[in-house]
PDB file of N, CA, C and O in Angstrom:
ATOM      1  N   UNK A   1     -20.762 -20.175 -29.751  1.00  0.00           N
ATOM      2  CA  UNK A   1     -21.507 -18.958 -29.535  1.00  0.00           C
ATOM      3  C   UNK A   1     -21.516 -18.633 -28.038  1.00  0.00           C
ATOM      4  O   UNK A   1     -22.047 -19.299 -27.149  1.00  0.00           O
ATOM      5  N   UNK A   2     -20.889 -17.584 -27.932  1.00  0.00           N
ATOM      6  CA  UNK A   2     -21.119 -17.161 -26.225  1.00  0.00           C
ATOM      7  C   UNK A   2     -22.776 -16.697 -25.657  1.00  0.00           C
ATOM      8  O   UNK A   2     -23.771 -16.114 -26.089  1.00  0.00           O
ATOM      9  N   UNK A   3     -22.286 -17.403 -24.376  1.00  0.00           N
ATOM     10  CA  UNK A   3     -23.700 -17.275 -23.725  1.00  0.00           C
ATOM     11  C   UNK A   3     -23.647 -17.450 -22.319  1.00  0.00           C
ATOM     12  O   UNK A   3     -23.020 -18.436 -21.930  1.00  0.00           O
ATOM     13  N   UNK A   4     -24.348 -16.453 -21.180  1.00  0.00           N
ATOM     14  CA  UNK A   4     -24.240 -16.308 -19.782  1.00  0.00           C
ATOM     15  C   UNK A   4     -25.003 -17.374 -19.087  1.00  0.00           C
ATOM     16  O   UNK A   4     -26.099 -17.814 -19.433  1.00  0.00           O
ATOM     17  N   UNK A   5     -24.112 -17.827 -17.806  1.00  0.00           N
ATOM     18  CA  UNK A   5     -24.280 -18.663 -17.683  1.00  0.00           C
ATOM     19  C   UNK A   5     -24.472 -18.304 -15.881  1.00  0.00           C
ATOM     20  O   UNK A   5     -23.986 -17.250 -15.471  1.00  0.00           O
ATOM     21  N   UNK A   6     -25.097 -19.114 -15.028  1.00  0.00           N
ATOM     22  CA  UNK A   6     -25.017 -18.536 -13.258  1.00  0.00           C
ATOM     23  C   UNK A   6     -23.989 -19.847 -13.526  1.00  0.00           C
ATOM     24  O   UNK A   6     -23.891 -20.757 -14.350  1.00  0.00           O
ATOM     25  N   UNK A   7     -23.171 -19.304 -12.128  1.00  0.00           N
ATOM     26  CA  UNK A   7     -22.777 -20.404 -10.977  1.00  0.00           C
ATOM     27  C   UNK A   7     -23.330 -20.177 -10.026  1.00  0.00           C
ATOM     28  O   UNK A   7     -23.288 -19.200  -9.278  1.00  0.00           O
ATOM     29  N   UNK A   8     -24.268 -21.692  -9.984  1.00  0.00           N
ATOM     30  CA  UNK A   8     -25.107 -21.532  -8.923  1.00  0.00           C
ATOM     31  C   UNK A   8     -25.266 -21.177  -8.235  1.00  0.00           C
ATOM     32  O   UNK A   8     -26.397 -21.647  -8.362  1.00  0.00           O
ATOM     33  N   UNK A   9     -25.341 -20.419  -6.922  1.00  0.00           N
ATOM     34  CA  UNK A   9     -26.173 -19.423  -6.006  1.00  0.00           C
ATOM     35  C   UNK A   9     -24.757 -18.119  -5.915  1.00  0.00           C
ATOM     36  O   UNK A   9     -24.683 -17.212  -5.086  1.00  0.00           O
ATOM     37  N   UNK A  10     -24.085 -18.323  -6.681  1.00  0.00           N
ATOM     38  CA  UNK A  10     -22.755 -17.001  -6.530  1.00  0.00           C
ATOM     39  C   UNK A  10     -23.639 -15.963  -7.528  1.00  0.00           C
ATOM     40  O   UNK A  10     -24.329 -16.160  -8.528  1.00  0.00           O
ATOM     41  N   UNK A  11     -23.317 -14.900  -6.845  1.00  0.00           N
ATOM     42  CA  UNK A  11     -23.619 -13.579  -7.241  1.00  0.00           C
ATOM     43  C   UNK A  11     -22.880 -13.270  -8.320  1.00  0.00           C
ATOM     44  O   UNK A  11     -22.802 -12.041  -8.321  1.00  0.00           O
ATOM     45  N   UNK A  12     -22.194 -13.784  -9.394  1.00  0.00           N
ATOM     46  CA  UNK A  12     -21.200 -13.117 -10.425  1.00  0.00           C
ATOM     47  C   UNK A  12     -21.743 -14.215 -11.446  1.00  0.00           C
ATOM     48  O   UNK A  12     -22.075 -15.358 -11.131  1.00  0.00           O
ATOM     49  N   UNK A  13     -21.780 -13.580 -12.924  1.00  0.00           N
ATOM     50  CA  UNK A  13     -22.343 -14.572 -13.445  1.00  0.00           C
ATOM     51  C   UNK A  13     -21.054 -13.907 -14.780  1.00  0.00           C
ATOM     52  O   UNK A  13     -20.637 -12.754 -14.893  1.00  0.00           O
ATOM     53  N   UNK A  14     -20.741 -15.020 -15.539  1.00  0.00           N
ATOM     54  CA  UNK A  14     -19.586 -14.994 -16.581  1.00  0.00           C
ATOM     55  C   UNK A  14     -20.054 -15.306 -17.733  1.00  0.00           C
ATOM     56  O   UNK A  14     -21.059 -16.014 -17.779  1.00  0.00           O
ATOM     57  N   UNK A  15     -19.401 -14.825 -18.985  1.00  0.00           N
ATOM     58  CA  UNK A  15     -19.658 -15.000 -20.185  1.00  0.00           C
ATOM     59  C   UNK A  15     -18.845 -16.644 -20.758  1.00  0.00           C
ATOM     60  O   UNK A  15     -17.668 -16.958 -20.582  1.00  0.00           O
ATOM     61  N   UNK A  16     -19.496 -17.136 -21.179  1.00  0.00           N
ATOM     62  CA  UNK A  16     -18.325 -18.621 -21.703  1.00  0.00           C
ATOM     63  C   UNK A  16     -18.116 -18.003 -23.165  1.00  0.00           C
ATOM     64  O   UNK A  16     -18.935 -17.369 -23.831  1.00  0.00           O
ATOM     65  N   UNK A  17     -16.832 -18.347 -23.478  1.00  0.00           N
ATOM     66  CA  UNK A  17     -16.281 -18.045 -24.923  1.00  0.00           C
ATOM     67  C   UNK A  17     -15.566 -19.114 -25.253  1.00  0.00           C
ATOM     68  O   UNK A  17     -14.481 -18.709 -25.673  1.00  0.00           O
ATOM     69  N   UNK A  18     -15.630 -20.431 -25.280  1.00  0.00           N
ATOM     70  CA  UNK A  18     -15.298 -21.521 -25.696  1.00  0.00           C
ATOM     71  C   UNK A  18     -13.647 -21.639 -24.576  1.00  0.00           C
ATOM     72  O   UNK A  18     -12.777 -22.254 -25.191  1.00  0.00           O
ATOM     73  N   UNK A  19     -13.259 -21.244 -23.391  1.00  0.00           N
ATOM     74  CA  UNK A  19     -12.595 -20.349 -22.423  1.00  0.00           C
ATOM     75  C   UNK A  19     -13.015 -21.458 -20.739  1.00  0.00           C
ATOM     76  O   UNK A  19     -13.916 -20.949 -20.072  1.00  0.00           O
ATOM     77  N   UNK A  20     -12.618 -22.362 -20.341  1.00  0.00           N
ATOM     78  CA  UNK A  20     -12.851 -22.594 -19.053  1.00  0.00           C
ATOM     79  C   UNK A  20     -12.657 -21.662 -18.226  1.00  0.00           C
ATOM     80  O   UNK A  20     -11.561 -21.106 -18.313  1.00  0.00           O
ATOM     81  N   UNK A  21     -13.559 -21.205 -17.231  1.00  0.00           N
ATOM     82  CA  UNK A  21     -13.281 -20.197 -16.113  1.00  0.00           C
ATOM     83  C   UNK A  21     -13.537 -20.725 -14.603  1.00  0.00           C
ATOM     84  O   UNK A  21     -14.560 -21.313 -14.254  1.00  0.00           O
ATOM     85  N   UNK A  22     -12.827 -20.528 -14.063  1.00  0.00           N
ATOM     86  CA  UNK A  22     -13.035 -21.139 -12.375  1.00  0.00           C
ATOM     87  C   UNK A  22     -13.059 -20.242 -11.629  1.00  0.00           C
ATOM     88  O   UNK A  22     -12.151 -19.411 -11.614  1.00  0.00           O
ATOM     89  N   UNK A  23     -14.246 -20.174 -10.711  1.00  0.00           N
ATOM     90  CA  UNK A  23     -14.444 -19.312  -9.863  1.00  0.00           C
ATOM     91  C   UNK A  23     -13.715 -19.140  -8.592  1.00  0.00           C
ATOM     92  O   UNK A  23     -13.638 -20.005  -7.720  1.00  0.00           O
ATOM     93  N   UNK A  24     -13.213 -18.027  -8.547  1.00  0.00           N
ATOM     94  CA  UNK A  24     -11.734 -17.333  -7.554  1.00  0.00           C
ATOM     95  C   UNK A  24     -12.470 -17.147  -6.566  1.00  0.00           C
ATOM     96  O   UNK A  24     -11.781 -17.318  -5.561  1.00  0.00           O
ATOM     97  N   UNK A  25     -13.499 -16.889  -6.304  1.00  0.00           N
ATOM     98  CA  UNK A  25     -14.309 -16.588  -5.313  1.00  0.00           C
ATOM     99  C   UNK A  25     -14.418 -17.480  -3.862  1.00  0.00           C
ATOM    100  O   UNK A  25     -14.424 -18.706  -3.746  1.00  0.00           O
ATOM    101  N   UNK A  26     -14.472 -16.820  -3.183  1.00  0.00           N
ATOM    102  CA  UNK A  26     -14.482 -18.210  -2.119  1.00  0.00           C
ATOM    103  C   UNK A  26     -14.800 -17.086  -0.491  1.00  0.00           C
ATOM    104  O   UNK A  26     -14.367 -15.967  -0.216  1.00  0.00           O
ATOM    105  N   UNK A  27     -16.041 -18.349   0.549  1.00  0.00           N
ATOM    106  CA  UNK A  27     -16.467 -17.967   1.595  1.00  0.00           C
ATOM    107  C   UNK A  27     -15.860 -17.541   2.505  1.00  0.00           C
ATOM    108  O   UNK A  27     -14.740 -17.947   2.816  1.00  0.00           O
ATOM    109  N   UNK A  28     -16.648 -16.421   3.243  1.00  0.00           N
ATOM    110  CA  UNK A  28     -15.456 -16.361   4.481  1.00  0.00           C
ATOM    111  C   UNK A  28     -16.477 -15.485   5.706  1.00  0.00           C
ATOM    112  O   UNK A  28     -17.160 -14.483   5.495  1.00  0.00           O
ATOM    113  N   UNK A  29     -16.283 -16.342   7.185  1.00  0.00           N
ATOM    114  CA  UNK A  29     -17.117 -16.025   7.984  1.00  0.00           C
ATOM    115  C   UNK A  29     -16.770 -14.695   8.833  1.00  0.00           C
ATOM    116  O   UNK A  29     -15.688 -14.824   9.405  1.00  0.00           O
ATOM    117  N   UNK A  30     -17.413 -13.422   9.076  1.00  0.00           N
ATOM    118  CA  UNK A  30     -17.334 -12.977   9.932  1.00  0.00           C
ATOM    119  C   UNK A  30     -17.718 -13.337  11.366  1.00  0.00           C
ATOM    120  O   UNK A  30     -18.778 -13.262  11.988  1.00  0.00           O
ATOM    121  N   UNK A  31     -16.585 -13.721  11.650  1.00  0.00           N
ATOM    122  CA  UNK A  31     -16.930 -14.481  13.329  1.00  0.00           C
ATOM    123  C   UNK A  31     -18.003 -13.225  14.791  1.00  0.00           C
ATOM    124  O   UNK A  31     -18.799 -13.679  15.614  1.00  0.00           O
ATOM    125  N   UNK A  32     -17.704 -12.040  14.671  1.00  0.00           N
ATOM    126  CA  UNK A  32     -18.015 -10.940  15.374  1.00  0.00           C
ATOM    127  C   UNK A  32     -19.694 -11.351  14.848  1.00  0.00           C
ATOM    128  O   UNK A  32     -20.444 -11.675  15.769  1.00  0.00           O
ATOM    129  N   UNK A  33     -20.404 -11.345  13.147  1.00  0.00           N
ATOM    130  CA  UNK A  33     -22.030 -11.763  13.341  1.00  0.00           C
ATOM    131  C   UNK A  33     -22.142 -13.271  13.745  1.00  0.00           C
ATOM    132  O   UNK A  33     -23.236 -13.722  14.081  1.00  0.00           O
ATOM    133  N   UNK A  34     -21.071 -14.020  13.717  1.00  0.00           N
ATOM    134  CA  UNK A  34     -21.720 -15.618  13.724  1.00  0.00           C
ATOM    135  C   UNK A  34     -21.905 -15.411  14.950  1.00  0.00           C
ATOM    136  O   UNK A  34     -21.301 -14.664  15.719  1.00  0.00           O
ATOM    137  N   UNK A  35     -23.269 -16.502  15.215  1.00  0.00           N
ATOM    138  CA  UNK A  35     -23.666 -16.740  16.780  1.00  0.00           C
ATOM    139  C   UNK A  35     -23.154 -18.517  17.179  1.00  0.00           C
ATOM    140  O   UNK A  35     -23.558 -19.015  18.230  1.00  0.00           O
ATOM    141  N   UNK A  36     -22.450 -19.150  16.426  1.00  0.00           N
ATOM    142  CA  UNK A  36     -21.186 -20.015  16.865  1.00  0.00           C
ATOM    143  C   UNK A  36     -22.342 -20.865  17.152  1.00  0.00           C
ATOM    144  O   UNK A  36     -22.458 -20.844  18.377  1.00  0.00           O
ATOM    145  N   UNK A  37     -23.140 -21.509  16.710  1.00  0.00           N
ATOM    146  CA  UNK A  37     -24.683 -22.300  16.938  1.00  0.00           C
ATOM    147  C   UNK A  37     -24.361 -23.602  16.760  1.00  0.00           C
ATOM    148  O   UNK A  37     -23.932 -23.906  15.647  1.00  0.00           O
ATOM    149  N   UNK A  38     -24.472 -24.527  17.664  1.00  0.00           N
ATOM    150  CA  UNK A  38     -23.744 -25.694  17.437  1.00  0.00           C
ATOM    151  C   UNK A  38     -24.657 -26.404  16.172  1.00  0.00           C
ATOM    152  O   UNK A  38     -23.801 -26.944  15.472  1.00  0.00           O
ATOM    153  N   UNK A  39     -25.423 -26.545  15.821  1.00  0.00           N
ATOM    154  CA  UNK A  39     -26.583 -26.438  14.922  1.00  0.00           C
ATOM    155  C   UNK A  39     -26.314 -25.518  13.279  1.00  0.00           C
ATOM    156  O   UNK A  39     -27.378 -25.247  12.723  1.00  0.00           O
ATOM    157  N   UNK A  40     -25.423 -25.196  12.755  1.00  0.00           N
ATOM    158  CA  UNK A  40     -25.181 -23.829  11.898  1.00  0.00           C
ATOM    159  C   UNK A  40     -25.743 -24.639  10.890  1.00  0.00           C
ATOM    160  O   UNK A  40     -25.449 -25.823  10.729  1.00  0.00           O
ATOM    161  N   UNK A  41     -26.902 -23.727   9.915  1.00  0.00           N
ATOM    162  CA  UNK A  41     -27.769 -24.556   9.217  1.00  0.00           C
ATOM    163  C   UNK A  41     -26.655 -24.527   7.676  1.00  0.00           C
ATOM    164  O   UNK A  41     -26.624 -25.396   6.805  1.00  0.00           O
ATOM    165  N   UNK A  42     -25.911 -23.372   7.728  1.00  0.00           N
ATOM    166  CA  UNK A  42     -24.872 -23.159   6.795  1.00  0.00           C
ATOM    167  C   UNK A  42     -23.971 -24.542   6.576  1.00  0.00           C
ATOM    168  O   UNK A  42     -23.779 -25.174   5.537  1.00  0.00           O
ATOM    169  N   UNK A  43     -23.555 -24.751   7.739  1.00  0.00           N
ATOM    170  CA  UNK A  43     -22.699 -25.494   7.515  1.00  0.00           C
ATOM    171  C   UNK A  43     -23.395 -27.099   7.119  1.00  0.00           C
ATOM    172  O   UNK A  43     -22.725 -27.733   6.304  1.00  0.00           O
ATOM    173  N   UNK A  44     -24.540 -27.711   7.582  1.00  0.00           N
ATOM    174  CA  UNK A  44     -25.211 -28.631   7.073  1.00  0.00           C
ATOM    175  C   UNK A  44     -25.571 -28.945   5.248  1.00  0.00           C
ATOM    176  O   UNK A  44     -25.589 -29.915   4.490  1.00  0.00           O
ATOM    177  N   UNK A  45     -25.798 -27.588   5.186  1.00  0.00           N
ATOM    178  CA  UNK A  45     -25.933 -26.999   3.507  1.00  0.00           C
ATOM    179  C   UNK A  45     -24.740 -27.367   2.935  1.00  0.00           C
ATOM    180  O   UNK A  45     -24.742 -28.084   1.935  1.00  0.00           O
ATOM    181  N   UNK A  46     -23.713 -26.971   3.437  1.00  0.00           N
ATOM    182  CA  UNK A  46     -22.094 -26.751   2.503  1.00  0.00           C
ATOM    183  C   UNK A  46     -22.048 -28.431   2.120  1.00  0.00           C
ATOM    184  O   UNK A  46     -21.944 -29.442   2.813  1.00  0.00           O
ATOM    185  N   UNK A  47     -22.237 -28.075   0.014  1.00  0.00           N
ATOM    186  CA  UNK A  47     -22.163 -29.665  -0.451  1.00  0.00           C
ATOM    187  C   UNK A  47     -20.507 -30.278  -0.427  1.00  0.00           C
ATOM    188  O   UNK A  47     -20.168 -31.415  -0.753  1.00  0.00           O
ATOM    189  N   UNK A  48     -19.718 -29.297  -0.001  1.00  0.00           N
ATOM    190  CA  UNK A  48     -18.421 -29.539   0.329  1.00  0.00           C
ATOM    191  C   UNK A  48     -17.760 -29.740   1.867  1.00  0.00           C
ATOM    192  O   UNK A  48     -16.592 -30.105   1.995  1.00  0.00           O
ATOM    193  N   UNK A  49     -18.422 -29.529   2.740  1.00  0.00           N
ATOM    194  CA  UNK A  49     -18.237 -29.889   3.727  1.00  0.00           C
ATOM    195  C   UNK A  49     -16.797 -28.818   4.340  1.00  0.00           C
ATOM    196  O   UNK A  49     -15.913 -29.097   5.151  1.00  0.00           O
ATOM    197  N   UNK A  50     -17.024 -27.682   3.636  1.00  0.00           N
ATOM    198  CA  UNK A  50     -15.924 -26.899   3.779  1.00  0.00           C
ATOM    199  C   UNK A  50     -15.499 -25.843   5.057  1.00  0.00           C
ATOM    200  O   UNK A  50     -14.493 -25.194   5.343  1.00  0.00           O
ATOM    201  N   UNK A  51     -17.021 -26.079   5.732  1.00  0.00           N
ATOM    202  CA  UNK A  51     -17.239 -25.485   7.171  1.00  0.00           C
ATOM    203  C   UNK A  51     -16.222 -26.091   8.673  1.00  0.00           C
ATOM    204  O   UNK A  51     -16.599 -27.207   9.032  1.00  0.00           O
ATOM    205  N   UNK A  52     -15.395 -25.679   9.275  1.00  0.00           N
ATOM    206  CA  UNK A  52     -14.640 -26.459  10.086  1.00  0.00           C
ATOM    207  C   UNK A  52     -15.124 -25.542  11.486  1.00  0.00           C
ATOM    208  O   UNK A  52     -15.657 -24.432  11.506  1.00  0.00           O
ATOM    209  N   UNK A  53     -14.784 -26.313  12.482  1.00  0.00           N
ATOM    210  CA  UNK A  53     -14.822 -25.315  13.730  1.00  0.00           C
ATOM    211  C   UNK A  53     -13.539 -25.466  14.825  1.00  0.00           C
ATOM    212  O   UNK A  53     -13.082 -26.590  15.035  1.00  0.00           O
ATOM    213  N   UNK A  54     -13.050 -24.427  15.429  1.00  0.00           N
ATOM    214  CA  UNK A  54     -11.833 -24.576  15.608  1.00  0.00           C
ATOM    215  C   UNK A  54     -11.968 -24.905  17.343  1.00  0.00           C
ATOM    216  O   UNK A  54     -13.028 -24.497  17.818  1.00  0.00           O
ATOM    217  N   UNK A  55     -11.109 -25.526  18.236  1.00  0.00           N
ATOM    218  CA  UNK A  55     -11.617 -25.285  19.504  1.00  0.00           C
ATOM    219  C   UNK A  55     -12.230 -24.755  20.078  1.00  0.00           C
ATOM    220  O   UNK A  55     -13.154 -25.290  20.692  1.00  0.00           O
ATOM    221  N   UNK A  56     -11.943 -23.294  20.131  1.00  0.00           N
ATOM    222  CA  UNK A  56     -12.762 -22.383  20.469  1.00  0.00           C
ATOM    223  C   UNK A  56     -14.348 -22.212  19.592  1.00  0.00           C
ATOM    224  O   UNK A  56     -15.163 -21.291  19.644  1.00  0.00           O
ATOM    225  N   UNK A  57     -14.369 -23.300  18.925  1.00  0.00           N
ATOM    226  CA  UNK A  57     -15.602 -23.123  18.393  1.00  0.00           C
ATOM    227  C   UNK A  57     -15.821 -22.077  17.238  1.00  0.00           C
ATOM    228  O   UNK A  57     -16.773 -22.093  16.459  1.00  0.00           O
ATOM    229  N   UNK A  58     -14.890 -21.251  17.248  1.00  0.00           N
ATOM    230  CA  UNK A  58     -14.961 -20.607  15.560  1.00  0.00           C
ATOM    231  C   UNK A  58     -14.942 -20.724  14.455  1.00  0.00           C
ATOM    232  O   UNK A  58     -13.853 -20.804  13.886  1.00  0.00           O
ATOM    233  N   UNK A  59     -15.973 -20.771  13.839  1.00  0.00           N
ATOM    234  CA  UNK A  59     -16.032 -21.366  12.508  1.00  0.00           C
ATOM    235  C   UNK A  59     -15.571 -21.118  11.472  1.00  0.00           C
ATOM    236  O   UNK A  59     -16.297 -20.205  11.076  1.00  0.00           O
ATOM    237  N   UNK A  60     -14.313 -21.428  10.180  1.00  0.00           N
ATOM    238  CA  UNK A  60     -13.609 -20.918   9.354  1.00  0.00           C
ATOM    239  C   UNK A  60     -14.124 -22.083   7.874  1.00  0.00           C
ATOM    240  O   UNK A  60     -15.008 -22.925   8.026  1.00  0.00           O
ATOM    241  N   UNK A  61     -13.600 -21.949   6.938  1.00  0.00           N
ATOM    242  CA  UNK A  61     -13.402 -22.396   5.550  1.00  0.00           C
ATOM    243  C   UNK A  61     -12.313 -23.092   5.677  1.00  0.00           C
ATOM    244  O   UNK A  61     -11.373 -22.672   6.351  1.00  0.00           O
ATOM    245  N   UNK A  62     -12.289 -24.142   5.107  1.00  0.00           N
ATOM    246  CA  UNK A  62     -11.515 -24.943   4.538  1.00  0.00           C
ATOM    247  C   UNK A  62     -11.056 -24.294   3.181  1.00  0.00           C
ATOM    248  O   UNK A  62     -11.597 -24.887   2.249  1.00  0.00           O
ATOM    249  N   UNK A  63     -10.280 -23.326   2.782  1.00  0.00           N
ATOM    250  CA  UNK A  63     -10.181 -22.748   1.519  1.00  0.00           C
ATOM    251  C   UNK A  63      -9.915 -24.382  -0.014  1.00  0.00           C
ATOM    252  O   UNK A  63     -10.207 -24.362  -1.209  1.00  0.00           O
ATOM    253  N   UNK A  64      -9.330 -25.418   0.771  1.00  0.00           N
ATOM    254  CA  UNK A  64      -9.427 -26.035  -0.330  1.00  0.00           C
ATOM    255  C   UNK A  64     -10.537 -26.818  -0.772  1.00  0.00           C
ATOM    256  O   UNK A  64     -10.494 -27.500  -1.796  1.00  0.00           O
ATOM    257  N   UNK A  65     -11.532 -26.733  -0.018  1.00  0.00           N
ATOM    258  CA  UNK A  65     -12.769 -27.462   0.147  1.00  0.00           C
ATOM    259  C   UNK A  65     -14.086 -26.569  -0.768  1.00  0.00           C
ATOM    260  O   UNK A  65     -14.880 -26.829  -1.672  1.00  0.00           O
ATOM    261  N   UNK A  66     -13.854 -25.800  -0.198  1.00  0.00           N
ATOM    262  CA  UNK A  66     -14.671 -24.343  -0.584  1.00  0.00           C
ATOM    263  C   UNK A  66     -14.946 -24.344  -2.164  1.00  0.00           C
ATOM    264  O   UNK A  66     -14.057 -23.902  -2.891  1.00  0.00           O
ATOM    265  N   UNK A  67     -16.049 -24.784  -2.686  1.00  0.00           N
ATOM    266  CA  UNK A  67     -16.370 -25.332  -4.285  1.00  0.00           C
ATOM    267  C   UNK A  67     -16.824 -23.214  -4.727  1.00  0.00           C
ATOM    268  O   UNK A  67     -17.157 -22.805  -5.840  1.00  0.00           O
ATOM    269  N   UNK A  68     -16.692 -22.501  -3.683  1.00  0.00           N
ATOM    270  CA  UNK A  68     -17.639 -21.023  -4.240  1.00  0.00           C
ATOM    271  C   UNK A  68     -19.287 -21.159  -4.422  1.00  0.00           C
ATOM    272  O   UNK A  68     -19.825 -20.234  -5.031  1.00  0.00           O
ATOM    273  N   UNK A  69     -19.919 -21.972  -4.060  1.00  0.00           N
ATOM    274  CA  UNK A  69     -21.183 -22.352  -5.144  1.00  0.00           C
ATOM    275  C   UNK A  69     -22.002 -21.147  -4.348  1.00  0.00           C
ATOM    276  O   UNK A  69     -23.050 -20.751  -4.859  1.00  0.00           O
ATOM    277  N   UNK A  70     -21.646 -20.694  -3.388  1.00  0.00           N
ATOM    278  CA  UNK A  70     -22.297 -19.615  -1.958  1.00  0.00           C
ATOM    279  C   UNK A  70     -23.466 -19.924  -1.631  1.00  0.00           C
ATOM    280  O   UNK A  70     -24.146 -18.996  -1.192  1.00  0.00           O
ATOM    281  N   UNK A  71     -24.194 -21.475  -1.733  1.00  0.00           N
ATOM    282  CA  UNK A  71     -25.177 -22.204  -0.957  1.00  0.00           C
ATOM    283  C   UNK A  71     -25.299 -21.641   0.514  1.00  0.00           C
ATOM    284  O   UNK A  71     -26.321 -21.089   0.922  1.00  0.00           O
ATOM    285  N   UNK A  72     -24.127 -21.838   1.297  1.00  0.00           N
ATOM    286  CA  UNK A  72     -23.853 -21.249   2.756  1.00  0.00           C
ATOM    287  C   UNK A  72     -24.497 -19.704   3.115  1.00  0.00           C
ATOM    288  O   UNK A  72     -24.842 -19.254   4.207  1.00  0.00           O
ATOM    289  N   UNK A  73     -24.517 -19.156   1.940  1.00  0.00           N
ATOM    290  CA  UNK A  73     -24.853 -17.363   2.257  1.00  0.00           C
ATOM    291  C   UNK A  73     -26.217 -17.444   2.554  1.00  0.00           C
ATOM    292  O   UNK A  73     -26.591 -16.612   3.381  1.00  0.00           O
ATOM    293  N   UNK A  74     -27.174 -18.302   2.064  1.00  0.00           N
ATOM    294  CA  UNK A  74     -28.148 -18.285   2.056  1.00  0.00           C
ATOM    295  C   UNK A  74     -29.104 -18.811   3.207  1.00  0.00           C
ATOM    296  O   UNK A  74     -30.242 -18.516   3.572  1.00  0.00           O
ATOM    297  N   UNK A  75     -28.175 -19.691   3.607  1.00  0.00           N
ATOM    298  CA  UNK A  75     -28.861 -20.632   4.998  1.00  0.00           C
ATOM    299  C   UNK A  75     -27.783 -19.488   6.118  1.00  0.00           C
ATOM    300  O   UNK A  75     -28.497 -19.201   7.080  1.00  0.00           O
ATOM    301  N   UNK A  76     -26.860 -19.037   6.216  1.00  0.00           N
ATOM    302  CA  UNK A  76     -26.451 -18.387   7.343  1.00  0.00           C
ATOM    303  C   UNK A  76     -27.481 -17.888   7.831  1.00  0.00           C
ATOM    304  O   UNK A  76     -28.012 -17.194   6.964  1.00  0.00           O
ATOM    305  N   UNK A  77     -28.135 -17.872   8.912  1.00  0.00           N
ATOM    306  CA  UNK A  77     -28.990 -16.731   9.834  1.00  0.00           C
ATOM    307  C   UNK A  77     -28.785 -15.232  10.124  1.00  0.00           C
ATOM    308  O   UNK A  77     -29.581 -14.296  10.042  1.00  0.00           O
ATOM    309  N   UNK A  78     -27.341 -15.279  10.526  1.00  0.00           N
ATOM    310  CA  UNK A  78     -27.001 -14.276  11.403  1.00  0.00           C
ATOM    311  C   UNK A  78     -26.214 -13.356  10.072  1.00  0.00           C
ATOM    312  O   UNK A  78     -25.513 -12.362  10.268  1.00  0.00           O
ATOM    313  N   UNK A  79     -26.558 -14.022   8.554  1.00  0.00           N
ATOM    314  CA  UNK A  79     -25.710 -13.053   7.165  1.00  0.00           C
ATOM    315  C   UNK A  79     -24.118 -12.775   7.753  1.00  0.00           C
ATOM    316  O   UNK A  79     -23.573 -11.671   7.768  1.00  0.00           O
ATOM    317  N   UNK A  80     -23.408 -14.301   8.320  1.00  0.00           N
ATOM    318  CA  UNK A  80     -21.757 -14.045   8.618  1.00  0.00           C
ATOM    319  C   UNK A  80     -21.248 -14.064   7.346  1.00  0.00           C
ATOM    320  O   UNK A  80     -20.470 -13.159   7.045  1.00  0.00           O
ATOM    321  N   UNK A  81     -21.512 -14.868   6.569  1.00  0.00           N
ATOM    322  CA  UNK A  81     -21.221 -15.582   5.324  1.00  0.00           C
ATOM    323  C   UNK A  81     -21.362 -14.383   4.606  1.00  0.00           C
ATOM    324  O   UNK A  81     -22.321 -13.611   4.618  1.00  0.00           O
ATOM    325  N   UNK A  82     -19.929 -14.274   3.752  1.00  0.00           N
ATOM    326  CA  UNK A  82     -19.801 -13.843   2.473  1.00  0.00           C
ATOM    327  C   UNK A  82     -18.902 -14.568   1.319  1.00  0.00           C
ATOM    328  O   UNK A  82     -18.169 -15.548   1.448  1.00  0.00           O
ATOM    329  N   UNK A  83     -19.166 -13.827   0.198  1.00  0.00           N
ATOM    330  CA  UNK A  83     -18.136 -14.158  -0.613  1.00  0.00           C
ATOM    331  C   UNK A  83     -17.144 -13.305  -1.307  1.00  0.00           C
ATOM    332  O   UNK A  83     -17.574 -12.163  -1.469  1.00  0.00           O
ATOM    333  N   UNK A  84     -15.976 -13.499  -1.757  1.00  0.00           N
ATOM    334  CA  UNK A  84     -15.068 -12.259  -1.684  1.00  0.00           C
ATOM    335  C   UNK A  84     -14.051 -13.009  -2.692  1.00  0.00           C
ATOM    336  O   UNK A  84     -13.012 -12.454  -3.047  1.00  0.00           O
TER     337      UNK A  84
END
């Protein structure tokens, strides 16, 4: 019997029909709002550890790391974090 289901803190919620579905969805920082905080409470949150920072200190996704769960959107401060 189908029945709606969340993935956890993602904004899209799917019907199950006896049907595995994996969420395509995945984070991605606008660097121009991040304030590059050596501290990013986002990235402490991420149960994947999918937050990286690059020399310059810019913070990107690990796209293979990146579980979608959008925990990160919620602790971002500065709302860099989306999902797409």
């Amino acid at each position: 019997m189908p029945r709606d289901i969340s993935l956890g803190n993602a904004p899209d919620r799917i019907r199950l029909t006896g049907v595995i579905v994996v969420s395509v969805k995945r984070a991605v920082i606008d660097t121009k709002k991040c304030d590059k905080s050596p501290g990013c409470p986002a990235r402490r949150i991420c149960p994947a550890d999918a937050i990286e920072r690059e020399e310059s200190n810019e913070p990107y996704f690990v796209n293979a790391y990146c579980q979608g769960c959008g925990k990160c959107i919620n602790f971002c401060p500065r709302r860099a974090i989306s999902m797409v």
